[in-house]
N, C-alpha and C positions, 0 to 999 in steps of 0.2 A: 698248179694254179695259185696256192698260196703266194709264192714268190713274185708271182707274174701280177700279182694283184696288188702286194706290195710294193712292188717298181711302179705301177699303173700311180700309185698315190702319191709315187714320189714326183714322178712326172706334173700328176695334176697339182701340185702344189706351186711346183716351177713354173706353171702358165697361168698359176693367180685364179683354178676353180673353185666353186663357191664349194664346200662341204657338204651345204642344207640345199644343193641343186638335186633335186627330183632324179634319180637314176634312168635314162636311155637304154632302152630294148636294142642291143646289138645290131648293128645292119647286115643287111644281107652281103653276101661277099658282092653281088655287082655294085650295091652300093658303097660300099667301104671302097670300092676298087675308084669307085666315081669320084667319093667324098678325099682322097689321098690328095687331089691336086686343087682342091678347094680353094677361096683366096685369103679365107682367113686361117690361119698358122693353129688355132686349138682346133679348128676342126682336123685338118689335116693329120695331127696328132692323133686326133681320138680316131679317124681311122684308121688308124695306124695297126692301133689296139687293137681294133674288133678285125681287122684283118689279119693279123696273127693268131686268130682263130681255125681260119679256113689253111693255116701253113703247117698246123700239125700234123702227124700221121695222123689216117681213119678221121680223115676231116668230112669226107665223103664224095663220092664220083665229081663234081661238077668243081670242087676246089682240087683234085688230082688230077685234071684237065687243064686246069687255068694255072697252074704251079709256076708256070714259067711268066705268066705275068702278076703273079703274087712275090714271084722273089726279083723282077723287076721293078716293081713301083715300093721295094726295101731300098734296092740300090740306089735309085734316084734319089728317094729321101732322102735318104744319107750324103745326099748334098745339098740339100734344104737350107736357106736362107737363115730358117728357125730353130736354133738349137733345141727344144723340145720335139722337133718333127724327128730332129737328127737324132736323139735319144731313143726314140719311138722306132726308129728303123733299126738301131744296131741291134736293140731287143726283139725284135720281128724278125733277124738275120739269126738268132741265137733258138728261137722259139720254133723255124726252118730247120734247124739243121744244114744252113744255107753256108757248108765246109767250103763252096764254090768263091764266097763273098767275102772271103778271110782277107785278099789283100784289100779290099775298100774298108774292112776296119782296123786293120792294123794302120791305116794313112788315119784313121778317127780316132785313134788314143793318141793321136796330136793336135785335135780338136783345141778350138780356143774357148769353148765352152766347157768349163769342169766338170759339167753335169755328163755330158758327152761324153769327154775322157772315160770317165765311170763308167758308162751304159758299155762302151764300146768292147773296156778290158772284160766288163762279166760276161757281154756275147761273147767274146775268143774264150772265156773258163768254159761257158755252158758248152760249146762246141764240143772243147778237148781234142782239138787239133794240135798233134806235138811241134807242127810246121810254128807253132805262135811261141813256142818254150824259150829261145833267146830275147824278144820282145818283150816279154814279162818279164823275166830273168832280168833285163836292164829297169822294167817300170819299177822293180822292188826297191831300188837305188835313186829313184826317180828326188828330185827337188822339189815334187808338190805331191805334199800328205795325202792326197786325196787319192793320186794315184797309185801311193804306196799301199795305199790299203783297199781297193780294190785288186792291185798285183797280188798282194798276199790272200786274197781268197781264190783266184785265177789262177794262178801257178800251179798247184800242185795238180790240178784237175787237168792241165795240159802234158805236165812233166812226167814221161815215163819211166823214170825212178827214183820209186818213193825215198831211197835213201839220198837222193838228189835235193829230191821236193824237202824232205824233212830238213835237213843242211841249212837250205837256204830260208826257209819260215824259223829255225830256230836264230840267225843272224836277225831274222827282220825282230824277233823281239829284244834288241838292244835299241831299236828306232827311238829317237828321243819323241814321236809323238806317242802318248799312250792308246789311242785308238787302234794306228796300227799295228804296235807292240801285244794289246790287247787280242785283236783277230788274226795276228800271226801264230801267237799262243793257242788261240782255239782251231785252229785250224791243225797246225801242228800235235793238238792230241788227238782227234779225231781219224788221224790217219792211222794209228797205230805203231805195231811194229811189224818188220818182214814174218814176224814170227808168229802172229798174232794170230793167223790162220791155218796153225800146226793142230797138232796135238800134246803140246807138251802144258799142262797144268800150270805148272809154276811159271811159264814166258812170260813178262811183263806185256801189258796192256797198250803201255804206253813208250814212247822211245824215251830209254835212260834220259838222252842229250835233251828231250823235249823236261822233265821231271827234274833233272840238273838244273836248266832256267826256271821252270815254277819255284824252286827252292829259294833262286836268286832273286827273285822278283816279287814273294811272297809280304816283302817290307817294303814295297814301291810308293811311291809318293802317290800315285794315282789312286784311290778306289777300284775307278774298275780293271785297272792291269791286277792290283792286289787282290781283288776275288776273284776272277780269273784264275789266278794263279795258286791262291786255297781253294777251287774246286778242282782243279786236276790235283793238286796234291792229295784231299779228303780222296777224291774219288780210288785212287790207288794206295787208301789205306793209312797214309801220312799224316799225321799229327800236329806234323807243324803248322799248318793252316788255317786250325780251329777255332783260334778266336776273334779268328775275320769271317768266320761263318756266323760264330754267334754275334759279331758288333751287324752283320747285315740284319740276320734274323731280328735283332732287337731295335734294327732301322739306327743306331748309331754310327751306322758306315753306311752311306748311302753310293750305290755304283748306279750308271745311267743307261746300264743296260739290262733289261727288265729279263729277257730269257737268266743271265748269270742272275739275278737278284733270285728269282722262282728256286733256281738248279739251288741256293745254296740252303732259303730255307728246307726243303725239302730232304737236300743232304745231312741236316740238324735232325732231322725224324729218324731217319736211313739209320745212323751212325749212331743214334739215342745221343747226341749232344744233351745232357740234362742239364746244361748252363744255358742252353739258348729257350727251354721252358718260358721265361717267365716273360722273355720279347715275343715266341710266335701265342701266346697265351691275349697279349695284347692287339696281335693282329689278326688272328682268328674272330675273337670274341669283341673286340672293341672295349673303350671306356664305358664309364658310366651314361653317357649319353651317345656314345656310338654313331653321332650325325655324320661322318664318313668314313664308311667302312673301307678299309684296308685292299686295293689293290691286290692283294696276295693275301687276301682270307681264306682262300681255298686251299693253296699251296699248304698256310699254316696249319689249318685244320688237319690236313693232312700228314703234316709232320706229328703233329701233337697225339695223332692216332696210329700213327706210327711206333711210338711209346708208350701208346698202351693209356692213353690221356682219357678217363671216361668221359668227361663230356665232351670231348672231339667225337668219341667213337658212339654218344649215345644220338649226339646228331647228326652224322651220317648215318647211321640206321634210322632213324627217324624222318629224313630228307628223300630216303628208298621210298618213302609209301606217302611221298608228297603228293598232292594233287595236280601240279605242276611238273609237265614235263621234261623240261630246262632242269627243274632241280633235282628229277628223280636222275637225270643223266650225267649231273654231275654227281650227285651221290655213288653212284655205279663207278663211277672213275673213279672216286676218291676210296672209296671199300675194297677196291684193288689195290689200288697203291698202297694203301695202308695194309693191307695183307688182313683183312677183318674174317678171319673164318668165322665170328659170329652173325655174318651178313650172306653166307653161302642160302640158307635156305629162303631169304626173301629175294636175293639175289635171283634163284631156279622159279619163284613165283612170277619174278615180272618178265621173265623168259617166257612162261610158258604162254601167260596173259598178252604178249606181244605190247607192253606197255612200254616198253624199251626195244630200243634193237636187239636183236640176239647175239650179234656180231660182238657190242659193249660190252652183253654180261657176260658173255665167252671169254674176250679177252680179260677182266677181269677175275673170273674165275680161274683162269690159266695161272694169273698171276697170285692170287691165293695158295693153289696148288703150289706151284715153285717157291712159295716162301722159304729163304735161305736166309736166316741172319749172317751167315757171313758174305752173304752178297754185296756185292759195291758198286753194283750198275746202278746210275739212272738214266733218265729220259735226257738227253743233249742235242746238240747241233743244231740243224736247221739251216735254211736257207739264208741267205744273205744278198739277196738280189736285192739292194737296195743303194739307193745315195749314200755317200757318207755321213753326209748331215745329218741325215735321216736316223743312222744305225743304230747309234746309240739310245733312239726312245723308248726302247723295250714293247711290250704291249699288256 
C-alpha cells in the first residue's frame, strides 16, 4: 500500500489536486466502475485508484465476479485521452496481476506522456513477467532519463538471471544522469549475490562488480550517486566512504534523496563514526533556539545512542513513559535500533500494559537480543513506485 500510495500522489499532483482537499471515502466498486468513464479526466483517474482496490487478490466475492470487467475498463483506460487516466490504468494493470495486459503496456512505454512511460515500465516490473526482459533490456539504453531510470528499477524484477540483471544495472551506473546511475546502484546492491543464500559465512553480501563501481563512484560529482555509493561501501565494511557519511550526517553534503540521507546517518551510529558526533549532535538536539527541528532528528538520536551518547539514550528512555502515544512509539523503535538493553524492562512494561503494540516491543526486543557489534545490516530498500520527478524528495 505504501508504494501504491505513493504513485497515487504522484498522479494527483500531475492533475493539479489541491493537498488541503478534504480526503474522499473510497467508492464502491459499482461506483468506481460507473465513475472510470466520467467526463471529467480527475475523476476518471481517481477512479481508477479506488478500483484497483477491488483488483487485488481477497478483494471479496462481488470484485471476484466482476474481474473481468475490472480488468476491462484498465484496458480501455489505457487508451484515454488523459495521460493521468492513462497512468492510473497501467498501475491498476500492475496492482491486477493483469500478466494478460502486458502487450497494451508494452505499446504504453511508448506513451508521449513521460509520466505514462513511467507508470507503464513499473506495471511490467510489478508483474515480473520475463516475456517484458528485452523491452526493458532496450528502455536501460533508452534516450529519455526518465525511462532509464524506471528500466533500471523494472528490470531486474522481470530478468530471470540475477547475474544478467546484475550486468546490466551495473552498466546503467556509468549513465551520465545521476538519478539513474544513483538507482541503478541501489538496486544492483539489493540483489545481492548468487551466493548470498548459501551457507558460507564469509560470501560477500554484495556482487564484487556491484562494490567495484561503489568504489568508483564514491568521488562522483553528484551528492547523491556519492552517498549512494559510501553506504554500499560502509555497509560492507569499507572505509573508503566515511567521510561522505560524516559531511551528510553533519548536513555539509546534502543528497536529495531522503531514504540514503536516513541509511547514512544511522550508519555513523552503526559503525560508531566518532567524527560525525558533533553533526548528528546538531540534528538530534538542535541549536540554541532549535525553531526547526531537523528532518532526521530521530534517525540522529538514534545514531548518537547507538554510541553510547547519554543524553540520546537518556531521551529515548525518557520518551518510553511519554504520555503521548506517537512518541512512546517511536521511542520503542528507537531503543531497538540503538540496541538500549537499559530499555528492556520499560520496554516489557508497556508490553504488558498494552500501551504500545506488542508486535513493536517484540520486534525491538528481538533486536536488543541480537545485538552484534560486528553487525553491518541496516534497514534499506524500499519501494520506488514513483515518478521520476518525484524520487528524489526523500520523506
Amino acid at each position: 500500500m505504501g508504494s501504491a500510495a505513493l504513485a497515487a500522489r504522484a498522479d494527483r499532483a500531475a492533475s493539479g489536486a489541491s493537498v488541503f482537499r478534504a480526503p474522499q471515502l473510497p467508492r464502491t466498486l459499482e461506483a468506481a466502475l460507473r465513475d472510470v468513464v466520467a467526463t471529467k479526466p480527475a475523476v476518471r483517474a481517481d477512479a481508477l485508484r479506488d478500483l484497483a482496490r477491488y483488483a487485488v487478490p481477497d478483494a471479496g466475492e462481488e470484485a471476484e465476479a466482476r474481474r473481468a470487467d475490472i480488468l476491462r475498463a484498465f484496458e480501455t483506460a489505457l487508451r484515454d485521452a488523459a495521460p493521468a487516466v492513462r497512468a492510473a490504468a497501467a498501475l491498476g494493470l500492475a496492482d491486477a496481476g493483469a500478466t494478460d495486459a502486458l502487450p497494451a503496456l508494452l505499446v504504453a512505454v511508448e506513451d508521449e506522456s513521460d509520466h505514462v512511460r513511467q507508470m507503464a515500465i513499473t506495471a511490467l516490473g510489478e508483474l515480473g513477467d520475463a516475456r517484458a526482459t528485452e523491452r526493458l533490456r532496450r528502455a536501460l539504453s533508452d534516450a529519455r532519463p526518465e525511462v532509464r531510470f524506471q528500466a533500471a528499477i523494472a528490470f531486474p524484477r522481470v530478468c530471470a538471471s540475477r547475474a544478467d540483471a546484475v550486468e546490466a544495472l551495473v552498466r546503467a551506473t556509468e549513465d551520465s544522469d545521476p538519478m539513474v546511475c544513483q538507482v541503478a546502484l541501489r538496486m544492483a546492491e539489493e540483489m545481492g549475490t548468487e551466493a548470498d543464500g548459501g551457507n558460507d559465512p564469509e560470501a560477500p553480501v554484495v556482487d564484487p562488480r556491484v562494490l567495484a563501481r561503489a568504489r568508483a563512484l564514491v568521488e562522483h560529482a553528484s551528492p547523491l550517486v556519492r552517498t549512494a555509493a559510501a553506504i554500499i561501501l560502509a555497509r560492507d565494511g569499507d572505509e573508503l566512504g566515511r567521510s561522505t557519511l560524516v559531511a551528510v550526517a553533519s548536513g555539509e553534503l546534502a543528497t536529495s534523496d531522503g531514504e540514503d540521507e536516513a541509511a547514512a546517518i544511522e550508519l555513523c551510529g552503526e559503525l560508531g563514526v566518532r567524527a560525525a558526533i558533533r553533526g548528528l549532535e546538531k540534528r538530534a538536539f538542535g541549536g540554541l533556539l532549535n525553531l526547526r527541528p531537523d528532518r532526521f532528528a530521530w534517525h540522529a538520536r538514534v545514531a548518537l545512542a547507538r554510541m553510547e551518547h547519554e543524553r540520546a539514550r537518556r531521551e529515548i528512555l525518557r520518551d518510553l513513559s511519554s504520555w503521548d502515544r506517537g512518541r512512546r512509539i517511536l521511542a520503542v523503535a528507537a531503543a531497538g535500533r540503538a540496541r538500549m538493553s537499559e530499555a528492556r524492562q520499560e520496554l516489557m512494561r508497556l508490553r504488558e500494559s498494552n500501551q504500545v503494540d506488542a508486535q513493536q516491543v517484540d520486534d525491538a526486543l528481538a533486536l536488543i537480543d541480537s545485538c552484534d557489534v560486528s553487525s553491518r545490516s541496516v534497514d534499506g530498500g524500499g519501494g520506488r513506485r514513483a515518478a521520476r520527478g518525484a524520487a528524489g524528495q526523500g520523506s
